[in-house]
N, CA, C and O of each residue as an XYZ file, in Angstrom:
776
protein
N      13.005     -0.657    -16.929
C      12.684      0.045    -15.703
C      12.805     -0.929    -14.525
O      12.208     -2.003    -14.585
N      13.307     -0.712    -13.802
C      13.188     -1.152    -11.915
C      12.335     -1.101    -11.540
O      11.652     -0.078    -11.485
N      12.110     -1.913    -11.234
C      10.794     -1.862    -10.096
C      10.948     -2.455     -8.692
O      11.611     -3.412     -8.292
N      10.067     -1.526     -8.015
C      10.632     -2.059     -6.391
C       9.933     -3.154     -5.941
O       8.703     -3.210     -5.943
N      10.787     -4.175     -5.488
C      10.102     -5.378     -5.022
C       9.288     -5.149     -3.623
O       9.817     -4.635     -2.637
N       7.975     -5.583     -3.663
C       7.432     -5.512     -2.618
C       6.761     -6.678     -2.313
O       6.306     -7.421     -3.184
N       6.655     -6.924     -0.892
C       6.099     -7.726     -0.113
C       4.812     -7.292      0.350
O       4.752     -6.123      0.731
N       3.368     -8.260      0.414
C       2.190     -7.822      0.830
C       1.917     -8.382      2.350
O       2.114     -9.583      2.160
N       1.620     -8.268      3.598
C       1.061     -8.747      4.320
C      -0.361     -8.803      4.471
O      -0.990     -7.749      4.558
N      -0.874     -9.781      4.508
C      -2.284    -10.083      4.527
C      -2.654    -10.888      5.596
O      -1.828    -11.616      6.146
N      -4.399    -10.798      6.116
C      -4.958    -11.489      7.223
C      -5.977    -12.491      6.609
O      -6.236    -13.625      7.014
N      -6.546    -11.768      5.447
C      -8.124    -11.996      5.245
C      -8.271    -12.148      3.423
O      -7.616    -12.618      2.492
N      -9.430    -11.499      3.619
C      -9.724    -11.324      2.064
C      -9.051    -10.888      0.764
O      -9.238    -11.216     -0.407
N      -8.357    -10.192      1.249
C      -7.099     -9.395      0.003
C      -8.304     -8.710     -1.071
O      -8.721     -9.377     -2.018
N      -8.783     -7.360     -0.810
C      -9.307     -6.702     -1.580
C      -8.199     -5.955     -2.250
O      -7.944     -5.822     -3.447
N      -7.616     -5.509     -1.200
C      -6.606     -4.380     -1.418
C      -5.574     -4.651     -1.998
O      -5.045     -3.917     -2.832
N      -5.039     -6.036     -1.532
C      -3.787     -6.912     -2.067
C      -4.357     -6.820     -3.908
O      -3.555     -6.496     -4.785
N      -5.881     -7.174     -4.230
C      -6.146     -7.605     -5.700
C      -6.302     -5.531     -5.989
O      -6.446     -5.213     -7.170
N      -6.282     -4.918     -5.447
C      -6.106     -3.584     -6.334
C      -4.337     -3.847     -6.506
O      -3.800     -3.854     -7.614
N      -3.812     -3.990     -5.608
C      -2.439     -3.893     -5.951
C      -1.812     -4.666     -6.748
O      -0.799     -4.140     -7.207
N      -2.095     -6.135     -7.238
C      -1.936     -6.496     -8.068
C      -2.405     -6.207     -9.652
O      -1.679     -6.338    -10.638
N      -3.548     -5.859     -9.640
C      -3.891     -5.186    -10.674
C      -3.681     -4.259    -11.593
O      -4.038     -4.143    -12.765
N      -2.769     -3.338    -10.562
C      -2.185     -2.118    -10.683
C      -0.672     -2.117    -11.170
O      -0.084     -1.231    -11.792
N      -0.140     -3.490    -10.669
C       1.394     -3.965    -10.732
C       0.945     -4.695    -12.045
O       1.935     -5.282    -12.480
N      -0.052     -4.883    -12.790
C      -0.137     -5.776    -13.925
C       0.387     -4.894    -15.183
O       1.082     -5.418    -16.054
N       0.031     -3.585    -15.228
C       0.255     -2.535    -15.822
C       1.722     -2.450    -16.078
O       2.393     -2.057    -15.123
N       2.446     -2.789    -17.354
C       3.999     -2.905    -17.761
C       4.544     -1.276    -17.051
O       5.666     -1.204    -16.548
N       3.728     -0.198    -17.086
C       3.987      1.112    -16.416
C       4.715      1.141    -15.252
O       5.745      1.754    -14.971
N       3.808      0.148    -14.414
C       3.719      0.502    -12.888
C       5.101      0.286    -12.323
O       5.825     -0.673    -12.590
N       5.410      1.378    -11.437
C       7.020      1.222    -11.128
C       7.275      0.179    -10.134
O       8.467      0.125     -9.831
N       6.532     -0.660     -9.536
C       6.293     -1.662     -8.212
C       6.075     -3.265     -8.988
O       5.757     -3.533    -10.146
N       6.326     -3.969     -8.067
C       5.943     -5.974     -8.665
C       5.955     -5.882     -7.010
O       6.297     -5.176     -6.061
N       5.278     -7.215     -7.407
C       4.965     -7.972     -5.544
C       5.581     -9.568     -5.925
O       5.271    -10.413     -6.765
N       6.477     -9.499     -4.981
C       7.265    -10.993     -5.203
C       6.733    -11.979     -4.000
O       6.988    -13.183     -3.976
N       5.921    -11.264     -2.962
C       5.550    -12.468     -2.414
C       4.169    -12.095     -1.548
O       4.014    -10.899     -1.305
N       3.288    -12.906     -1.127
C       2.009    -12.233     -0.444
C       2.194    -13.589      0.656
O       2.259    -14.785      0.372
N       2.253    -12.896      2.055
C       2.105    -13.708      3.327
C       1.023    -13.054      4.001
O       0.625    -11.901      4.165
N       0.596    -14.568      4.430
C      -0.770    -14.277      5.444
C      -0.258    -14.843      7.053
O       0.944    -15.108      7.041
N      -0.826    -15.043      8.214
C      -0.844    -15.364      8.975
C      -2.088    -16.512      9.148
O      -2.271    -17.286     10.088
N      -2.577    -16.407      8.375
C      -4.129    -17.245      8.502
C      -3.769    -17.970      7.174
O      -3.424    -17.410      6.134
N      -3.903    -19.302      7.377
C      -3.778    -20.308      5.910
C      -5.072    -20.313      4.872
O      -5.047    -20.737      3.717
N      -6.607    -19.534      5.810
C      -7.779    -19.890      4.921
C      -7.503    -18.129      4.732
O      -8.534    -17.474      4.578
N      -6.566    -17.581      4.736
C      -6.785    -16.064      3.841
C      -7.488    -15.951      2.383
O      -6.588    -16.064      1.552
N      -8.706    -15.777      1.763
C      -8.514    -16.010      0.506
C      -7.515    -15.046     -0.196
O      -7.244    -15.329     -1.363
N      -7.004    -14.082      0.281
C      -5.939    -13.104     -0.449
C      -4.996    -14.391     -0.686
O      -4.324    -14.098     -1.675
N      -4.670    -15.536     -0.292
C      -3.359    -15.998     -0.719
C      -4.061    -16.749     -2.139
O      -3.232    -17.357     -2.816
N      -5.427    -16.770     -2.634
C      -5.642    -17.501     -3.833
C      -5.547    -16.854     -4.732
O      -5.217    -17.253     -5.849
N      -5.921    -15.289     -4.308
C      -5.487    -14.112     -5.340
C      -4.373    -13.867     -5.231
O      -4.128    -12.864     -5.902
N      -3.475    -14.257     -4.712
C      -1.855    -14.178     -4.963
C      -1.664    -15.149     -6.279
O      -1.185    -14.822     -7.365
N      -2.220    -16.557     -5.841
C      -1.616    -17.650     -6.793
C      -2.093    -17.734     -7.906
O      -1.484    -18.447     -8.703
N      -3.669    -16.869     -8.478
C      -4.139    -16.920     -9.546
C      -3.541    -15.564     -9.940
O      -4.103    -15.203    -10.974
N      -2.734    -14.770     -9.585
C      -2.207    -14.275    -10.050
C      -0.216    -14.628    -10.884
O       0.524    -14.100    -11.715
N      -0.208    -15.706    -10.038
C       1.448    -16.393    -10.003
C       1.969    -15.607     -9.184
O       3.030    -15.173     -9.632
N       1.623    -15.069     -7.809
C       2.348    -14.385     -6.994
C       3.070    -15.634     -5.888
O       2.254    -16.445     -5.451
N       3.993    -15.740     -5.605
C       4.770    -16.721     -4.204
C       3.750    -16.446     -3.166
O       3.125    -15.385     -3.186
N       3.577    -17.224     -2.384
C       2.961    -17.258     -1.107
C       3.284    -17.523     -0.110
O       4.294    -18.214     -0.247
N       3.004    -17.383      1.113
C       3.664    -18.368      2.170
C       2.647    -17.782      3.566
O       2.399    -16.602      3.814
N       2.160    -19.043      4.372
C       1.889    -19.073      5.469
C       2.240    -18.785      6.786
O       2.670    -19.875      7.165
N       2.320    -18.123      7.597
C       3.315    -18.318      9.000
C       2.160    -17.994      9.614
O       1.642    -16.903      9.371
N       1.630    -18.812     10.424
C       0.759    -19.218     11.589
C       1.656    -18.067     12.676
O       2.856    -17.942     12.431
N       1.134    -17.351     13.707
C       1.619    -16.367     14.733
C       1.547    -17.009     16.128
O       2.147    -16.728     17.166
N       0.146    -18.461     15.693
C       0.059    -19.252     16.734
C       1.406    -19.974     17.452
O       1.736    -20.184     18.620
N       2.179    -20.319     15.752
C       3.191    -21.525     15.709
C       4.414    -20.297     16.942
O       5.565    -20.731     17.002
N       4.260    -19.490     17.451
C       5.310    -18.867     17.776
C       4.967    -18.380     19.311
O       3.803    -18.079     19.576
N       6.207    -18.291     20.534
C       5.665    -18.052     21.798
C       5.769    -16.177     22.264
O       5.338    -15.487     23.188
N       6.537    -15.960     21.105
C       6.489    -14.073     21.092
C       6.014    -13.590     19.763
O       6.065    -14.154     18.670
N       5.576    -12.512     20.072
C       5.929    -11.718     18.647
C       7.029    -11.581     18.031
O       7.009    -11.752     16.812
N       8.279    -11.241     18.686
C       8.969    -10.759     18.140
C       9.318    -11.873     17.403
O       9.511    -11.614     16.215
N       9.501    -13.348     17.807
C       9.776    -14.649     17.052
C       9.167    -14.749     15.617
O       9.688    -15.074     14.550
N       7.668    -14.296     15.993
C       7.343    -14.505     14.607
C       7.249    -13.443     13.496
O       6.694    -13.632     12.414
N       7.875    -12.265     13.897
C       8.173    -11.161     13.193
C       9.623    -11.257     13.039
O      10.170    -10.156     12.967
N      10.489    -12.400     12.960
C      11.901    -12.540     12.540
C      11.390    -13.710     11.879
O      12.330    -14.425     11.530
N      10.280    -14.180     11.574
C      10.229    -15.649     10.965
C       9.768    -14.594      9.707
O      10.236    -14.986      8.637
N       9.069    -13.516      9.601
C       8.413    -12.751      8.909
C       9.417    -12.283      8.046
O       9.378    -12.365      6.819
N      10.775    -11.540      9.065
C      11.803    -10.639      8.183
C      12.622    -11.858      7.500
O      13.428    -11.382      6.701
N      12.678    -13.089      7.540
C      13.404    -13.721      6.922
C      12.298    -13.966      5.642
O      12.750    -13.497      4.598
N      11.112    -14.520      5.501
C      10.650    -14.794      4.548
C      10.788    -13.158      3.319
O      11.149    -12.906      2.169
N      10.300    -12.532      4.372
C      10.158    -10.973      3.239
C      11.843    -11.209      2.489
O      12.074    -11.273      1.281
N      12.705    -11.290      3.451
C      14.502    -11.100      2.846
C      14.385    -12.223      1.693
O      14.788    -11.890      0.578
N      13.986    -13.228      1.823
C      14.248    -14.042      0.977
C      13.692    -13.878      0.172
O      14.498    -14.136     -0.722
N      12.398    -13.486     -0.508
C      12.019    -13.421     -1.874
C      12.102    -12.211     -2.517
O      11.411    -11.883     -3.481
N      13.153    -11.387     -1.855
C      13.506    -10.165     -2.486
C      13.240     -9.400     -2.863
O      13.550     -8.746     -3.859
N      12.215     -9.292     -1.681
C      11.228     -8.317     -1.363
C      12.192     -6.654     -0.884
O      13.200     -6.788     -0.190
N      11.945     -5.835     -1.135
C      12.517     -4.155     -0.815
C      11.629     -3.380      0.486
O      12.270     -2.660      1.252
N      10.855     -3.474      0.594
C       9.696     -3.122      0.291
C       8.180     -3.604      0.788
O       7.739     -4.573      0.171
N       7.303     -3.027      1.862
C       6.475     -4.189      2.572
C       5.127     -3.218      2.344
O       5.418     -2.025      2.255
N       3.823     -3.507      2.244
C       2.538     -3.136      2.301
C       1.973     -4.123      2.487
O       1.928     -5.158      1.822
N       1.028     -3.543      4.387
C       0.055     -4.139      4.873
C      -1.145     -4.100      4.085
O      -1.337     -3.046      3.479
N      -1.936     -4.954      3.967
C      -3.325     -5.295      3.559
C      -4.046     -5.798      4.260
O      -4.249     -6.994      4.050
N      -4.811     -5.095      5.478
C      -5.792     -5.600      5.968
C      -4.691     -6.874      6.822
O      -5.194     -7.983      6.645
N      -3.755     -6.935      7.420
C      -2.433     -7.397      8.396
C      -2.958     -7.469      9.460
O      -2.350     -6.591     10.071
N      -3.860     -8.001     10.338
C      -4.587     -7.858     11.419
C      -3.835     -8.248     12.447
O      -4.419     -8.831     13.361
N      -2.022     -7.970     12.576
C      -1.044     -8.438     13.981
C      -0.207     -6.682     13.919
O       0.036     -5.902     12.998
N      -0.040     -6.664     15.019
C       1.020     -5.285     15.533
C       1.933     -5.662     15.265
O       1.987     -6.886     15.146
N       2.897     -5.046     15.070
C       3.894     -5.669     14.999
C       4.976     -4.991     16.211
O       4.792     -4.105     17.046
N       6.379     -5.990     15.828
C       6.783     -5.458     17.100
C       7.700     -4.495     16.686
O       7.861     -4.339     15.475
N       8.496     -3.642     17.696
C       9.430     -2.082     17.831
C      10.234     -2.471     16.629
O      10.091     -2.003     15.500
N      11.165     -3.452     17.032
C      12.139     -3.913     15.817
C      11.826     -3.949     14.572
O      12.551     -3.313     13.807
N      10.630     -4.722     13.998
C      10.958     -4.858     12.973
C      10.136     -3.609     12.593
O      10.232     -3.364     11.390
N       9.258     -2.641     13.365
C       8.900     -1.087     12.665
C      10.231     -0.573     12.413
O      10.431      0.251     11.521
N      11.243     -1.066     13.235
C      12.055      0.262     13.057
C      13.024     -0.381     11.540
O      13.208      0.230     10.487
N      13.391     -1.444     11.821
C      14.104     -2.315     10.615
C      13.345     -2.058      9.432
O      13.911     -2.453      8.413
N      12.308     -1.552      9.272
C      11.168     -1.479      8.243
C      11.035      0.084      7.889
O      10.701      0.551      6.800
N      11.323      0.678      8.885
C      10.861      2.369      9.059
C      11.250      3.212      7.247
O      12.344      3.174      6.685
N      10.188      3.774      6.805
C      10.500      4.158      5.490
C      10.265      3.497      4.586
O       9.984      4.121      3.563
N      10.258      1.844      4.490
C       9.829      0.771      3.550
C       8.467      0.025      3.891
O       8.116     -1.017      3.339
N       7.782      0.660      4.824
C       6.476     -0.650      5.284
C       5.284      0.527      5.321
O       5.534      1.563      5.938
N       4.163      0.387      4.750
C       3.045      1.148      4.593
C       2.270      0.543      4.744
O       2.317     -0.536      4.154
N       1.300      0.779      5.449
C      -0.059      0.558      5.651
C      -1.343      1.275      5.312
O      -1.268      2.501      5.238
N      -2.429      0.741      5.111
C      -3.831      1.211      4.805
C      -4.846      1.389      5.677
O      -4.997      0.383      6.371
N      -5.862      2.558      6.010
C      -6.566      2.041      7.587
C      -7.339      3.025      6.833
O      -7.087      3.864      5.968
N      -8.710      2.492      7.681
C     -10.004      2.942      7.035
C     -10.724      4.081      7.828
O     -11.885      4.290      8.181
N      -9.349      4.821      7.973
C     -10.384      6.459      8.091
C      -9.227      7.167      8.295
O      -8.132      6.649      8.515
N      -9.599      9.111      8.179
C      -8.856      9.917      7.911
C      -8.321     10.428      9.453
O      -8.703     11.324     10.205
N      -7.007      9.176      9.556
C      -5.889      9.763     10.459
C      -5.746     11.399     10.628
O      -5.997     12.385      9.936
N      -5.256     11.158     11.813
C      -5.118     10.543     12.755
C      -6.657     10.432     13.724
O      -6.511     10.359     14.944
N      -7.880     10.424     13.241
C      -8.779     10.472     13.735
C      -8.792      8.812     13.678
O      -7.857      8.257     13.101
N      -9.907      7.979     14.308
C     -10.102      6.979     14.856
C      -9.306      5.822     14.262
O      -9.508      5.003     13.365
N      -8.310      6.086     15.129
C      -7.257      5.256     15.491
C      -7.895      3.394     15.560
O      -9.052      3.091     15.852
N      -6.747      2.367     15.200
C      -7.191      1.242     16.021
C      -8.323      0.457     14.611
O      -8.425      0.685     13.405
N      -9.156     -0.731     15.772
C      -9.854     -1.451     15.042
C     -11.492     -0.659     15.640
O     -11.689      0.030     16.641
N     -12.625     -1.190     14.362
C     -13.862     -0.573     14.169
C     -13.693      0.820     14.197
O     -14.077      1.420     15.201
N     -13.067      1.578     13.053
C     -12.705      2.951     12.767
C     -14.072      3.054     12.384
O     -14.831      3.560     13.210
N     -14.575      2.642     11.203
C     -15.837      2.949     10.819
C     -17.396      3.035     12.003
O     -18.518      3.534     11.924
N     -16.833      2.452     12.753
C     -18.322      2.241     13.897
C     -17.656      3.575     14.637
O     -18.300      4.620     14.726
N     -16.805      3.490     14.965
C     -15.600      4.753     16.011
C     -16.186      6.310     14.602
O     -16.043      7.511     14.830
N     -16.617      5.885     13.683
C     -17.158      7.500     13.206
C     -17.991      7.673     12.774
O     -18.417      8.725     12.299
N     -18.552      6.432     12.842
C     -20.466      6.705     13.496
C     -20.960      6.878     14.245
O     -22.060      7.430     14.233
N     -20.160      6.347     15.573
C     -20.444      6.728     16.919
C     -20.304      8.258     16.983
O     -20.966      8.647     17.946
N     -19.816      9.102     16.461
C     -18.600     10.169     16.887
C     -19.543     11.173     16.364
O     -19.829     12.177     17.016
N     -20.090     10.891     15.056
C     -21.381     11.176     14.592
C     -20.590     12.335     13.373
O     -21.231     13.336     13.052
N     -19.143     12.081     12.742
C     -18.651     12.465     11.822
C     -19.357     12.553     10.698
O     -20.230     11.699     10.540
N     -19.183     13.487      9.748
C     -20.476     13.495      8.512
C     -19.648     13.252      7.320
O     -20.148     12.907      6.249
N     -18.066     13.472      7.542
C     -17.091     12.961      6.406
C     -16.457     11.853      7.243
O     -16.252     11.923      8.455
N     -16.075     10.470      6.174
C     -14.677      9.251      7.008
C     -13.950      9.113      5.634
O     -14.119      9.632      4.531
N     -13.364      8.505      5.976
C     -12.260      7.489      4.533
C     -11.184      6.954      5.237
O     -10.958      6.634      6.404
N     -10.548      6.954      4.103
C      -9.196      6.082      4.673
C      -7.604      7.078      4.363
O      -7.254      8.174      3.926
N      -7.098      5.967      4.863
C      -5.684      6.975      5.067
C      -4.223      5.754      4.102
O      -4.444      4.565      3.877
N      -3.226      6.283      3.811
C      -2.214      5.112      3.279
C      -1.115      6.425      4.143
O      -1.027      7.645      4.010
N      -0.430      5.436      5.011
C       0.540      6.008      6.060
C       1.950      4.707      5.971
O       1.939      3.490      6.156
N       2.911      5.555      5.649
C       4.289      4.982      6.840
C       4.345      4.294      7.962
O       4.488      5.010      8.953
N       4.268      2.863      8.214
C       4.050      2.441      9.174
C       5.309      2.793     10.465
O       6.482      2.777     10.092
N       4.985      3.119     12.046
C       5.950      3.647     12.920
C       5.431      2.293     14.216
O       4.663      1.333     14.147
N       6.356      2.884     15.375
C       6.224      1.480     16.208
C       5.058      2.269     16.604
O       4.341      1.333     16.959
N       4.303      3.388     16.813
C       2.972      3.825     17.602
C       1.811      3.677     16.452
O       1.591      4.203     15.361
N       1.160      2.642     17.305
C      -0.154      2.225     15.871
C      -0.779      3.379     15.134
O      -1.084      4.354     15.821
N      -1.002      3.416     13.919
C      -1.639      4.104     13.282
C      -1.375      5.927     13.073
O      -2.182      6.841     12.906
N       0.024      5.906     13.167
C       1.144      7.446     13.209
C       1.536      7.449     12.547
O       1.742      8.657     12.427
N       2.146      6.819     11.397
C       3.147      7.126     10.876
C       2.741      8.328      9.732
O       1.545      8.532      9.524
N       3.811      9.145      8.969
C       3.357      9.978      8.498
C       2.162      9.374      7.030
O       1.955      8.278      6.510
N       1.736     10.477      6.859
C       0.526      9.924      5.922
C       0.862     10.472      4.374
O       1.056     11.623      3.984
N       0.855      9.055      3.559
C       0.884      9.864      2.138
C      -0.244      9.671      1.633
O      -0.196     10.211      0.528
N      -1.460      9.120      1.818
C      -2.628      9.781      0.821
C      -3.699      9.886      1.584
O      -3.613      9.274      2.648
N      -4.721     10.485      1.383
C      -6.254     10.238      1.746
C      -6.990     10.552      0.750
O      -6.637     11.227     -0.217
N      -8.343      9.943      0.999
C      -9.320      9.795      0.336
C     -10.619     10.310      1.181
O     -10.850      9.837      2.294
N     -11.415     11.256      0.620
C     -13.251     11.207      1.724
C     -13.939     10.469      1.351
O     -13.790      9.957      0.242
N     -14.752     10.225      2.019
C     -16.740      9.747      1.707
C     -17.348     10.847      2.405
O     -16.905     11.671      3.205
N     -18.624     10.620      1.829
C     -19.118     11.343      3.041
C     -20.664     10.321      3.778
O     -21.384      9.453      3.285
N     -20.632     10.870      4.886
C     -21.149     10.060      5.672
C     -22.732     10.447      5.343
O     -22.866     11.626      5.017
N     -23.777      9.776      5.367
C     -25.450      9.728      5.094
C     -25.762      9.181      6.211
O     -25.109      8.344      6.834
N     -27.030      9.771      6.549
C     -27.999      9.129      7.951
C     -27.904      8.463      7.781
O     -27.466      7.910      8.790
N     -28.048      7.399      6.566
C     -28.671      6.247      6.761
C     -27.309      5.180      6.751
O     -27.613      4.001      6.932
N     -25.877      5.468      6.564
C     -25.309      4.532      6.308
C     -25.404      4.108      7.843
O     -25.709      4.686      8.886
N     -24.950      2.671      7.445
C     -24.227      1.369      8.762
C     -22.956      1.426      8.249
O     -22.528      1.879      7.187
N     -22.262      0.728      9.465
C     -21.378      0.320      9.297
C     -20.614     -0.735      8.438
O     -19.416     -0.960      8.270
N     -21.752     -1.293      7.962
C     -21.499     -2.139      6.526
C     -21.273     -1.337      4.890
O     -20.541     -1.612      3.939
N     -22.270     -0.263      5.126
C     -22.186      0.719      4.219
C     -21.441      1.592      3.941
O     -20.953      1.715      2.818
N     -21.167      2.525      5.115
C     -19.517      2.722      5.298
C     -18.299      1.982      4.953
O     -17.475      2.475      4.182
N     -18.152      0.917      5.439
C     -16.958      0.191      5.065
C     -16.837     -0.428      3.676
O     -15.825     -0.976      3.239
N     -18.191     -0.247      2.932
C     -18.152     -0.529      1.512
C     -17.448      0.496      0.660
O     -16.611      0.173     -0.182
N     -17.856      1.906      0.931
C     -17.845      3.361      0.442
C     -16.367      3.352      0.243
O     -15.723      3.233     -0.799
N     -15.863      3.550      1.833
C     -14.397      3.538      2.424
C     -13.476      2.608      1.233
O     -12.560      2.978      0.499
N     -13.944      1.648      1.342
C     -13.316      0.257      0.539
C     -13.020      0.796     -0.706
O     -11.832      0.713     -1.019
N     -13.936      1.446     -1.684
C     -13.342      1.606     -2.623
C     -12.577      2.604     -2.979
O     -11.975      2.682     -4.050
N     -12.572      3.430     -2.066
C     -11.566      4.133     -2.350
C     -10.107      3.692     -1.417
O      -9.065      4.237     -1.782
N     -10.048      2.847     -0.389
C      -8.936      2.658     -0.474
C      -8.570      2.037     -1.736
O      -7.711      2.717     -2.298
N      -8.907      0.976     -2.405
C      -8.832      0.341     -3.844
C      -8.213      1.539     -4.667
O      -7.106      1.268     -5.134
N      -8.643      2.683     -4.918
C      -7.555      3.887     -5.514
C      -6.494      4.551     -5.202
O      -5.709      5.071     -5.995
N      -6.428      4.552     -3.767
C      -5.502      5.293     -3.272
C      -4.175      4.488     -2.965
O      -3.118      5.113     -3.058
N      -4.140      3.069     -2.585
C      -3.418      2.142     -2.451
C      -2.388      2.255     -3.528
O      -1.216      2.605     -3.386
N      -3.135      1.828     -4.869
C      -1.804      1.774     -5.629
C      -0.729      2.650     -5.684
O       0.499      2.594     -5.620
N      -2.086      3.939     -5.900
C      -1.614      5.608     -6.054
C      -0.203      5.531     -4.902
O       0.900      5.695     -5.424
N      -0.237      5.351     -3.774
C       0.503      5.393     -2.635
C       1.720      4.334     -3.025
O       2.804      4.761     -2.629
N       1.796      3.194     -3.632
C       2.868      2.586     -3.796
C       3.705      3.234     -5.008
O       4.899      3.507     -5.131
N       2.541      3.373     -5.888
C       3.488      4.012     -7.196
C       4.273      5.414     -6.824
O       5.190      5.624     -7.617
N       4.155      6.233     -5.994
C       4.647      7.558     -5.549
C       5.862      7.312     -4.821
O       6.869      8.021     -4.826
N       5.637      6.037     -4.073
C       6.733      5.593     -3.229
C       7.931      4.936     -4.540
O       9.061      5.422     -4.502
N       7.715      4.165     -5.329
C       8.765      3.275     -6.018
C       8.908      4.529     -7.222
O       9.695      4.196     -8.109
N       8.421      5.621     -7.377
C       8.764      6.423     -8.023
C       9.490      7.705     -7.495
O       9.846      8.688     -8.146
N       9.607      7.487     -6.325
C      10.590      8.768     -4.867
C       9.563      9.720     -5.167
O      10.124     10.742     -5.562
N       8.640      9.822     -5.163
C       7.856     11.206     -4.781
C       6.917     11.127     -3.838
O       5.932     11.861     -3.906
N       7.098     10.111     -2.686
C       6.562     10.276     -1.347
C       8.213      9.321     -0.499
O       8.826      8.312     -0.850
N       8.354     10.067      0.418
C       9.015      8.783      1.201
C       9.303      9.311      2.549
O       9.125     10.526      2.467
N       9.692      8.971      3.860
C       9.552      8.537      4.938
C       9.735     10.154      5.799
O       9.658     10.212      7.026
């Protein structure tokens, strides 16, 4: 079987990156991840890359005077390890027009509530404020307008008086952890695509 090579972008912790590896461990799974890049060198997602034997690689966003520079330093690393194929994990940079559009159909992202409702960063505080009684997360097609692209999965929680925003984003969390893979395997199997 083929499997589609994919590339992870990561900022931080790699929760999501370690469901997806987990999921790619499975001889089944129609997906492999040939390389996990962070922008941040203390990501711990890049240790769960390497205790997994996944490639790694650093690119600082600092080291660069545009975006777009360091989103061609980006499309060369993804080209080179033969990568198909891109999923954000918790990716905390926009990216720029070009490479959404160079990407358009192959780059998915994860965001922690049910698009197109609170858009952006602190979704979870954005639907506590809002005083929503259901949130979750969304796995979408990434487009150049943040947080649009079409959506292939969701997941609910439902919201309790008493949660915080810590509590929420725990809830949320694990079910992105299910829906993530779910969303890659549909994709490298053609039964979701752009």
């Amino acid at each position: 079987m083929s499997k589609l090579k994919t590339a992870v972008l990561i900022s931080g912790s790699g929760t999501n990156l370690q469901a997806l590896i987990d999921a790619c461990k499975n001889p089944d799974f129609p997906a492999q991840i040939t390389l996990v890049l962070s922008n941040k060198k203390d990501a711990y997602g890049l240790q769960r890359a390497k205790d997994a034997g996944i490639d790694t690689i650093v690119i600082n966003h600092k080291d660069f005077s545009s975006r777009e520079e360091f989103d061609a330093q980006m499309d060369k690393a993804i080209l080179d390890s033969g990568a198909e194929f891109v999923c954000m994990a918790g990716f905390m940079r926009l990216l720029s027009g070009w490479f959404t559009k160079k990407w358009q159909g192959k780059l998915i992202n994860i965001h922690p509530s049910l698009l197109p409702s609170f858009k952006g960063i602190n979704a979870q505080k954005q639907a506590l404020e809002y005083g929503v009684k259901i949130a979750g997360c969304t796995t979408h097609f990434v487009t150049e307008e943040m947080d649009a692209g079409p959506i292939i999965k969701q997941a609910t929680v439902n919201i309790e008086n008493s949660d915080t925003v810590e509590t929420l984003t725990a809830k949320i969390l694990e079910k992105e952890h299910q829906i993530y893979p779910e969303s890659l395997r549909l994709i490298a199997e053609g039964k979701a695509s752009f």
